[in-house]
Each structure stands twice: as C-alpha cells, then as structure tokens.
C-alpha positions in Angstrom: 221.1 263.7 141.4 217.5 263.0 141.5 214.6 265.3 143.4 212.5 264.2 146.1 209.7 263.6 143.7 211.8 260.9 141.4 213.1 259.3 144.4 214.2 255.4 143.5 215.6 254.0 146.4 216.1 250.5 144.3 219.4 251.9 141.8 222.6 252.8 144.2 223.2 257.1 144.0 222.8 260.0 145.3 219.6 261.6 146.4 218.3 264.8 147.4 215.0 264.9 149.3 213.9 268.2 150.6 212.7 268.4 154.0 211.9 271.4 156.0 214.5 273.4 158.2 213.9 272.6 161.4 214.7 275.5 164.5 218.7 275.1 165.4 221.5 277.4 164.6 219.3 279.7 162.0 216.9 281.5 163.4 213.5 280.8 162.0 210.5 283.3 161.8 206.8 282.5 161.0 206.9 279.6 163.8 203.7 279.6 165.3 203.0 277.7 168.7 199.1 276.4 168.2 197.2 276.1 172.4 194.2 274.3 172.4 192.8 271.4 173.7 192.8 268.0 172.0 191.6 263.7 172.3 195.4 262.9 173.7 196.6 265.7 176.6 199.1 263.8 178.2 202.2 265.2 177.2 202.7 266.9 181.0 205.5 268.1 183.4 205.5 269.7 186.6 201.8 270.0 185.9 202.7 271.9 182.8 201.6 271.0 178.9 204.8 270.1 177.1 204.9 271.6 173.5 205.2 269.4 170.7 207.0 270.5 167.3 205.3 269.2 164.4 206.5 269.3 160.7 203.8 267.7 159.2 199.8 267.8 159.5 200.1 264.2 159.9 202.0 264.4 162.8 198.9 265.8 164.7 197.1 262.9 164.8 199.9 260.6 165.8 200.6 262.7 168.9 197.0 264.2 169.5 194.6 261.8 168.2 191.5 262.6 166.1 190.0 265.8 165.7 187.6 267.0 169.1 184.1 268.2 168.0 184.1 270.3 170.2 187.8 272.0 169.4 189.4 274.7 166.2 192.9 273.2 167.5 193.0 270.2 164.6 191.6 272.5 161.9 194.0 275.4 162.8 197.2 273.2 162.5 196.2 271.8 159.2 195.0 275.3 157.9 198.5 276.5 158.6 200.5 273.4 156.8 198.1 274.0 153.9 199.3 277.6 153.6 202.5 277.3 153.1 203.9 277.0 157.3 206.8 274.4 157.6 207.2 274.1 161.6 204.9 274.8 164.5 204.4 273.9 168.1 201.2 272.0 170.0 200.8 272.4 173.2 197.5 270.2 173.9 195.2 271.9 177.6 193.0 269.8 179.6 190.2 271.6 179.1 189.4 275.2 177.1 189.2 277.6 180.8 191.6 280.7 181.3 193.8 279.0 184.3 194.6 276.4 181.9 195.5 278.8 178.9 197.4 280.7 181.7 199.7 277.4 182.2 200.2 276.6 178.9 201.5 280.0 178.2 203.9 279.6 181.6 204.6 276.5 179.6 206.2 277.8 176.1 207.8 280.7 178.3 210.7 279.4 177.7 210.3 278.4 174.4 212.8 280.3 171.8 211.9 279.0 168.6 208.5 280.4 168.4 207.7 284.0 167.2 203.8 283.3 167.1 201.0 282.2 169.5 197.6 281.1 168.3 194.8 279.6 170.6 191.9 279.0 168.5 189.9 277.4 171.0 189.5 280.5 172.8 186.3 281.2 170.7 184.9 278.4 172.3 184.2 280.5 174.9 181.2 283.1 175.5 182.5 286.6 174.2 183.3 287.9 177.8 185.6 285.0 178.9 187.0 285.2 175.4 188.3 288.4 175.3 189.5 287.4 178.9 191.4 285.0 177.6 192.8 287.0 174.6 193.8 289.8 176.5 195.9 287.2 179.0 197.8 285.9 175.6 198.3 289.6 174.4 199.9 289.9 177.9 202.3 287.0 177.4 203.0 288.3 174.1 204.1 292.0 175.5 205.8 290.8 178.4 208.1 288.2 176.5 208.7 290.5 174.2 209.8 288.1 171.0 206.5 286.6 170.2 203.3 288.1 168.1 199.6 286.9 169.0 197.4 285.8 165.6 194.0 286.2 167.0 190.5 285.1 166.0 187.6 288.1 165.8 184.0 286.9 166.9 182.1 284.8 164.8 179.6 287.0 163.1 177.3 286.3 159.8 175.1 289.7 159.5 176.6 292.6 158.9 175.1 294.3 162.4 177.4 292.7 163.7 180.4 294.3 162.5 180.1 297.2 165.7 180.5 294.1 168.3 184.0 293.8 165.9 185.2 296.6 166.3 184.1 296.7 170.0 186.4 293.6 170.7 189.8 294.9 168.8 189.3 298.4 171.2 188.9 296.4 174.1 192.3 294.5 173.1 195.1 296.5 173.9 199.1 295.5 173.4 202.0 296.0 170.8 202.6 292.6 169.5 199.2 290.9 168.5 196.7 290.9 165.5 192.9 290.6 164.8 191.6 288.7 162.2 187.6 288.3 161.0 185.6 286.4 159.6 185.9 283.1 160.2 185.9 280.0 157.0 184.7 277.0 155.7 187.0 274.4 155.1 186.4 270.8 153.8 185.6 268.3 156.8 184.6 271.2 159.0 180.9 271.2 159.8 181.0 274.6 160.7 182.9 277.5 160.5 186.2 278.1 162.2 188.6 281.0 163.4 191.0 282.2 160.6 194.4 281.8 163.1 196.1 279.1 161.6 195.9 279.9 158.3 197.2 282.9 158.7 200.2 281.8 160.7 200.3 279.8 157.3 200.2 282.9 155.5 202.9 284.8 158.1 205.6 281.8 157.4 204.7 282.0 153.5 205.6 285.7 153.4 208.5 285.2 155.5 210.3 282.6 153.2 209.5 284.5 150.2 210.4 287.7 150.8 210.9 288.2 154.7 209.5 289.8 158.1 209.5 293.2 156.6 206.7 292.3 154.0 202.9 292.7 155.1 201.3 289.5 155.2 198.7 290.5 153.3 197.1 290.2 150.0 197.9 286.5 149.8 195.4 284.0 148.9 194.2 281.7 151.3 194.0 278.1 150.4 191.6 275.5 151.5 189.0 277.8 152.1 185.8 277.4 150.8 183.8 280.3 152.0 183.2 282.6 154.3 181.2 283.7 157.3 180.5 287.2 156.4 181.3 288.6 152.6 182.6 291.9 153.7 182.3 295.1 151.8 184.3 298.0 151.0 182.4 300.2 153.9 182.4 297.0 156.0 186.1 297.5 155.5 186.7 300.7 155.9 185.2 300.8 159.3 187.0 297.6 160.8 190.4 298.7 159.1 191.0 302.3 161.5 192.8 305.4 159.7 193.8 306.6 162.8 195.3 303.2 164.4 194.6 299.6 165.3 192.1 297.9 163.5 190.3 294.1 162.5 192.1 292.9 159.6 189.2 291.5 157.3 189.7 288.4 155.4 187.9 289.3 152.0 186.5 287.3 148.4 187.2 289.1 145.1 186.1 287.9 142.0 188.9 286.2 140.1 191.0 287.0 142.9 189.7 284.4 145.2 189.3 284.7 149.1 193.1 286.8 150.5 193.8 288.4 153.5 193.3 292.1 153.1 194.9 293.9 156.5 198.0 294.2 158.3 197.4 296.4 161.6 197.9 295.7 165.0 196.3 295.9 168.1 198.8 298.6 169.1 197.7 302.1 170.4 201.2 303.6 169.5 201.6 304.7 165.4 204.9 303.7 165.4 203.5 300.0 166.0 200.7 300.1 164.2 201.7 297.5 161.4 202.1 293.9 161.9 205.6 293.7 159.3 207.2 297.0 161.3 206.5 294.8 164.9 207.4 291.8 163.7 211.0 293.4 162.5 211.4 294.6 166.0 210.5 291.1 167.6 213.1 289.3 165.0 215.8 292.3 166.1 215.1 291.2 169.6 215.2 287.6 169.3 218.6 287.7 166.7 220.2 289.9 169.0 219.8 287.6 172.2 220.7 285.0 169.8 223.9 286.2 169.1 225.4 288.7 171.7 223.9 286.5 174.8 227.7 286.0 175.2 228.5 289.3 176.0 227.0 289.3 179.2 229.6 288.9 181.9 232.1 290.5 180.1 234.3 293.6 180.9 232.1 296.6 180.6 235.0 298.7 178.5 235.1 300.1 175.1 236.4 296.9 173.7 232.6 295.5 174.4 231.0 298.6 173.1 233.0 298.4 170.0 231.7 294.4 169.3 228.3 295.1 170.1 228.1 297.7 167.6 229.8 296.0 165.2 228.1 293.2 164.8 224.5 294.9 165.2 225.7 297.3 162.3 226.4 294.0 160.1 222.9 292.7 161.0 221.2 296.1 160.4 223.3 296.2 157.6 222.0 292.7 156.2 217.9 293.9 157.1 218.5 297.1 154.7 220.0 294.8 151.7 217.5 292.8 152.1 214.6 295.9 152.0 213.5 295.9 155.1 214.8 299.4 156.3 214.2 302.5 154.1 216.7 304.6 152.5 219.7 304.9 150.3 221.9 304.5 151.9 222.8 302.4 155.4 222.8 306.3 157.5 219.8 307.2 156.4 218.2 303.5 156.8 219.7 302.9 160.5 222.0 304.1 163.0 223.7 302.0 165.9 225.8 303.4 169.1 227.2 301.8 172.2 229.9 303.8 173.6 231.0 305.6 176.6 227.8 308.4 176.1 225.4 305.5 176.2 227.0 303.9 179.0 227.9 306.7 181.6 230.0 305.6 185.0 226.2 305.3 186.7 225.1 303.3 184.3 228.3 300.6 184.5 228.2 300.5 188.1 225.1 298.5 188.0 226.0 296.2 185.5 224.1 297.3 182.3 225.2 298.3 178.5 223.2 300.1 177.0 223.2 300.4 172.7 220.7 302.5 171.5 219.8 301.3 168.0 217.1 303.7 165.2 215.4 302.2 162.0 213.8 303.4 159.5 211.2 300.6 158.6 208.9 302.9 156.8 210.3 306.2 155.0 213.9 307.3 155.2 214.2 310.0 158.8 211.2 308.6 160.6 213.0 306.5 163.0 211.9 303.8 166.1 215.1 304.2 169.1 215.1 301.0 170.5 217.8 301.0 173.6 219.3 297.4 173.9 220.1 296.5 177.7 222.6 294.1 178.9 222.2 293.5 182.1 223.7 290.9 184.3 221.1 288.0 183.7 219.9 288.6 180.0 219.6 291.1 177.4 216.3 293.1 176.8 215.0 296.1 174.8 213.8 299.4 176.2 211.3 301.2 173.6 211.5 304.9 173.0 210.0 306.8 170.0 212.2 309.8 168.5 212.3 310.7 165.2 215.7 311.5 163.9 216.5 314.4 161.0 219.2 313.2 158.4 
C-alpha cells in the first residue's frame, strides 16, 4: 500500500491518500468559523450569509475570490491552515458594520460543527465600534453556549500602548472568549494583521495532538515573520492578570522562535479563567447534546436517569484516561448523578431532568457542578460553582 506522497495512479493497486476528517458522526474540536468580509459575498439566504466549510486554503479563493485590501479575512484563513487547522467555516458579510456581524452570527446559530468564532475584520474598525463589535460576538458565544471567541487585541507598536490593552480585555466581559496581542507579519501582507487565525491554527493543532484539556500555548507559530510589538517579561506580566482574565501575549524568544505564551480568558469567574478548563466544558456540552438529544421525550422514570448517567460516566470516564480530569482515580476525578434527588416530583411535572455532573479539570477536590437540563425542546447546562471534599 502506497502513501499519499508515492501516489502512482498509472500501476493498478491499492492506495491510501490521507485527507482530513471532515465534521459527521465524530465530533470535531478546533473548528473555527472565520466572519469577515470578502471580493465574492453572494452566498445568501433569507438575507442571511451562508457559511462555507473549507478544507483547504485554496478553497478560499475559488469560493471568495482574491484577497480584499482592505480585509484580515484571507490572511486569517490561510494563517490557520498553515498552523496546523484541518476544517473551518467562511461566512463572507457585505460590508465590515455591527448589523452585518449581528447577521452573520444569527447565520452560524445553527451551526453545530463549529466550537470557534473568529472575525478578524472587526479591527478594521475605530477602537470604539470594535470593541462594540467584540463584545456582540462574546455575546453569541455565551448565549450558545458550545462555541469559544479567538479575539484580536488592538494593534499597538510602542510599548505605551500596552494600558489601552489592558483597557480593552477589562472592557470585554464573558466566559467563553480569548484575547490575543500583538498582531504579525506574514509574507504577502503589506502590513500587519490580527493573530486570530493562526491561533485557531494553533487551537486545532493542540487538539489533535493531545486534546481540549491542553493549553494552547507555548506552540510555535508558523508563517510569521515578525511582530508588531516585542513584548517583555514586565510587558507580560501586566497583560497576563494574577488575579483573573488577561491578554494573552504572542512572544519571540531566541532560538525558540515567535509561540504563543497565554492561555486566560476573558472570564470574571476563577473557575473559568483558563481557555483548556472552558473549552472542556464547551466539548461536555456539545458531546452531550450530541449523544443523549434522544432522550428528550422520553419517560421521565428511573430507567432514564439510570441511561443518562451511565453513559455520561463512560464519557467522563474516557476524558480522565485521556488526562483531562485530575485525580487517581475516576471518584476523585468526577462524579455524575441523575436520580430521583435530582429530579424531585416538581421538577418532573414540568418536563425537565436534571443530572448534576462535578470535574476536577485542575487538582483532584476542586470541582466545577455543572447541572445538565433536559427539558422538552433541547438539552442545556446550568452552571454552578461548589467545591466538593473527597
């Protein structure tokens, strides 16, 4: 059997090409949907961008046309192929204003294969309507619940203006979304551009290699040339918060090359405060809806209680051999229960189960107590903090 780099499609036989996974039965993480605007926009319905899935750079320009001047959407695509990202979505907006951005997010609402959003033109934008428009996609991101926002910091080249930073990630407030500064230089680029799409790049590399429980961080970043602003270790220090959210910097190191060097949140809550502990939360969520969305509608008896627990114990189970929970062993890494104290008479009579699922994502008996509703229409997850002693 020959590899996809011996291929000859002359001699009769067998041959093996590798091509990448597209979304379908397994769920995929590290799927990234890129909102921008671009030469060829007419992918529409309803009045609504459609999103396109690409699987190659070169695919951009055959649906999209040539780069814009005026527009990060080409650059961010290709940034993320280069780094390692296998599948993304393009959803290409008429023009670069916050109503639009507000329908292309309606537009991937629906959307399951995604776990990422990235609009890179948003820094087109004076810093007032960008941080506007960033705060609407951090919105999207926390009411949907199974996606994470990759966005850009402003585009700064003295030092002074590390405050204005810093200024921007406190004025950015929600639970799934990340900050990233400074910009690069890439070939073909006459300027500098936001740092999104290479690290959604970054986000699916670490994903395939190890999984959503490792920090994407401390990889290096390829195709990059340079950057806007060499950062120290103060200039660090003061972007990346002891006590919370902070800019993840984007840093050179001799020998080392140019890697990003952060992995916080926008999140105000400690418990959230990590982009691999939200991320593991937003791949619970979206694996669970997966694969008990058949549960709704059924009898609300101990027989259901018993499956639901069942199978999220074998999928908690699975996270834990794979190191993304703490602990030695599966008690002290997780707990799950759905039974008749979770789901009281009350509670039944209106339709819902309710499994109340703890992890230990970072040291064994520090817990998050996510409660997992089914109601009549979907499944959702109600967040509680508690910390459990073992």
């Amino acid at each position: 059997m020959l590899t996809s780099t011996h291929l000859n499609l002359i001699a009769p036989g067998v041959y093996l090409q590798n091509i990448p996974a597209l979304p379908g039965k397994d769920l995929l993480t590290g799927v990234p949907v890129f909102l921008g605007t671009a030469e060829v926009n007419n992918f529409q319905k309803n009045n609504l961008p459609v999103p396109k899935m690409l699987t190659l750079w070169t695919q951009f320009g055959q649906h999209f046309g040539k780069p814009l001047h005026n527009s990060y959407l080409a650059h961010a695509v290709r940034g993320f192929f280069e780094n390692g990202g296998r599948v993304c979505y393009v959803v290409a907006l008429k023009d670069n204003t916050l109503l639009e951005l507000q329908n292309g997010l309606e537009a991937i609402e629906s959307l399951d294969a995604i776990d990422l959003v990235c609009a890179p033109d948003i820094m087109q934008n004076s810093q007032l309507v960008a941080k506007a428009m960033q705060a609407s996609v951090l919105e999207h991101c926390d009411l949907m619940g199974d996606r994470f926002a990759i966005l850009d910091a402003f585009n700064i080249t003295e030092v002074e203006g590390i405050q204005a930073l810093k200024a921007q990630q406190q004025g950015l407030i929600g639970n799934n979304g990340a900050i990233y500064a400074p910009w690069l230089k890439i070939e073909n680029a006459p300027c500098y551009i936001p740092p999104c799409g290479h690290i959604a790049g970054i986000y699916a590399r670490s994903d395939r290699a190890v999984g959503v429980h490792r920090a994407p961080a401390n990889y290096l970043l390829e195709g990059v040339l340079d950057l806007s602003l060499l950062l120290s270790d103060p200039d660090w220090e003061i972007l990346n918060s002891e006590t919370g959210a902070g800019v993840n910097c984007i840093r050179s190191f001799r020998s080392r090359g140019i890697r990003v060097w952060g992995a916080r949140t926008l999140s105000q809550n400690p418990d959230w405060q990590y982009v691999n502990i939200r991320r593991l939360k937003i791949t619970l969520l979206r694996w669970t809806e997966r694969n008990l969305a058949d549960a709704v509608f059924e009898p609300n008896n101990s027989t259901l209680w018993g499956r639901i627990e069942r199978e999220l114990t074998v999928y908690c189970e699975s996270l834990w051999r794979q190191g993304a929970l703490q602990g030695d062993t599966v008690d002290e890494a997780f707990y799950v229960k759905c039974d008749a104290e979770t789901n009281p008479l009350e509670l039944r009579k209106t339709g819902q189960v309710v499994t109340e699922i703890g992890l230990a994502p970072t040291a064994p008996g520090e817990f998050i107590v996510i409660s997992l509703v089914h109601r009549s229409s979907d499944v959702k997850f109600v967040e509680s903090n508690s910390f459990k002693e073992n």
